[in-house]
C-alpha positions as CSV (number, residue, x, y, z in Angstrom):
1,X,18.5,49.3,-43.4
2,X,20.0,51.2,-46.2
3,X,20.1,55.0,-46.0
4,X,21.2,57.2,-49.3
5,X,23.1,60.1,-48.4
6,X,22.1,62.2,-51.6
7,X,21.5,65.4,-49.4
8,X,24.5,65.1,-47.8
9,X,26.3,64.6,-51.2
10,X,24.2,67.6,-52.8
11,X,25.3,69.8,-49.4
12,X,29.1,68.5,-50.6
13,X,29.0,69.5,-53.9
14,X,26.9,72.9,-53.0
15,X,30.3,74.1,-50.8
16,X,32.4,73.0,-52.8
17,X,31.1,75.1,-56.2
18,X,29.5,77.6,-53.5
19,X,26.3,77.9,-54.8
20,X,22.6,76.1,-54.1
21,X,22.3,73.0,-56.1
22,X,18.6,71.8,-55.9
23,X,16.5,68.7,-56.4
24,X,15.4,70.1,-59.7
25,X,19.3,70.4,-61.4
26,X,20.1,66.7,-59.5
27,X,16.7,65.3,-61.6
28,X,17.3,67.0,-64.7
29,X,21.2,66.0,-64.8
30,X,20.5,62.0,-64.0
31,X,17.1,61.9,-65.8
32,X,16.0,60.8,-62.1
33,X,12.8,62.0,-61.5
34,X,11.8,64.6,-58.7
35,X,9.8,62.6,-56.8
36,X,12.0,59.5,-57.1
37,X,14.9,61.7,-55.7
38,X,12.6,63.2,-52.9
39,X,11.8,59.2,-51.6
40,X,15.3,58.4,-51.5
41,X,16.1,62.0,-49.5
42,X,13.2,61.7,-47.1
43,X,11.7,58.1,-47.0
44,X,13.2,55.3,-45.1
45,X,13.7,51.8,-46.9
46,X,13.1,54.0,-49.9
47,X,13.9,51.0,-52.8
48,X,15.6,52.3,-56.3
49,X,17.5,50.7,-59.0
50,X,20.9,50.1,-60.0
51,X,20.6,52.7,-62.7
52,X,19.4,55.4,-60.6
53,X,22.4,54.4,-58.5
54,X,24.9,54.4,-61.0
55,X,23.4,58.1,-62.4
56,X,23.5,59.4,-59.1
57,X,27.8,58.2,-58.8
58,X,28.3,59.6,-62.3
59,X,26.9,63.0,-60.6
60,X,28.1,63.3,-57.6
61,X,31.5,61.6,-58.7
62,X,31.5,59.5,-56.1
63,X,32.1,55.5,-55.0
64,X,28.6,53.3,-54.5
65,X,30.1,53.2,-50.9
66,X,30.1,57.3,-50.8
67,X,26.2,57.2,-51.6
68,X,25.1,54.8,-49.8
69,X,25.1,53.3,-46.2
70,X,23.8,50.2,-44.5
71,X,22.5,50.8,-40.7
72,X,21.8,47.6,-39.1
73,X,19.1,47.0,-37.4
74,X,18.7,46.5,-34.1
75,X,15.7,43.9,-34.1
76,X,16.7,40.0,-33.9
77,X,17.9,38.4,-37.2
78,X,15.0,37.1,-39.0
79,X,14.2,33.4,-38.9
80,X,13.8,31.5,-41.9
81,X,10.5,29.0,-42.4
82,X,12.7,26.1,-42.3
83,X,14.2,27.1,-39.2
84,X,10.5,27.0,-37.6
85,X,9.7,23.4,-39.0
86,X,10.4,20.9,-37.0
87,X,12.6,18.2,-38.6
88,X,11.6,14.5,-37.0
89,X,14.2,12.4,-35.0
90,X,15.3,9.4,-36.7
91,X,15.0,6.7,-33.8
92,X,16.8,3.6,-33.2
């Protein structure tokens, strides 16, 4: 799974200048929408663009790696079809 750690970068930034930064100022400095912003915060397996991820680096000033995180998952690795057809057996 991939988690983006906007709040945590937002909570960063809000120490460092010491003062409340909110959804709002993030969406109005990217051009991200509020909503869009809100999914990625709050919704697992949330699914955004690369320009929304290169707006939110150009914020925050940070690396790709810095916003975002893989978790893997816990579940068996998924099987492909071909691994589930059966391929015949040349004989002899």
């Amino acid at each position: 799974m991939i988690r983006f750690r906007v709040q945590e970068l937002m909570a960063d930034r809000q120490f460092a200048e010491g003062r409340v930064i909110t959804i709002t100022e993030v969406a109005a400095a990217t051009g991200i929408s509020r909503v869009t912003l809100s999914k990625l915060i709050n919704r697992r397996g949330c699914v955004t663009g690369t320009d929304n991820l290169d707006k939110l680096c150009r914020y925050f000033r940070c690396d790709l790696t810095q916003l975002v995180e893989y978790i893997p998952d816990t579940a068996p690795p998924l099987r492909s079809r071909n691994a589930e057809k059966k391929l015949p057996v040349a004989r002899k």
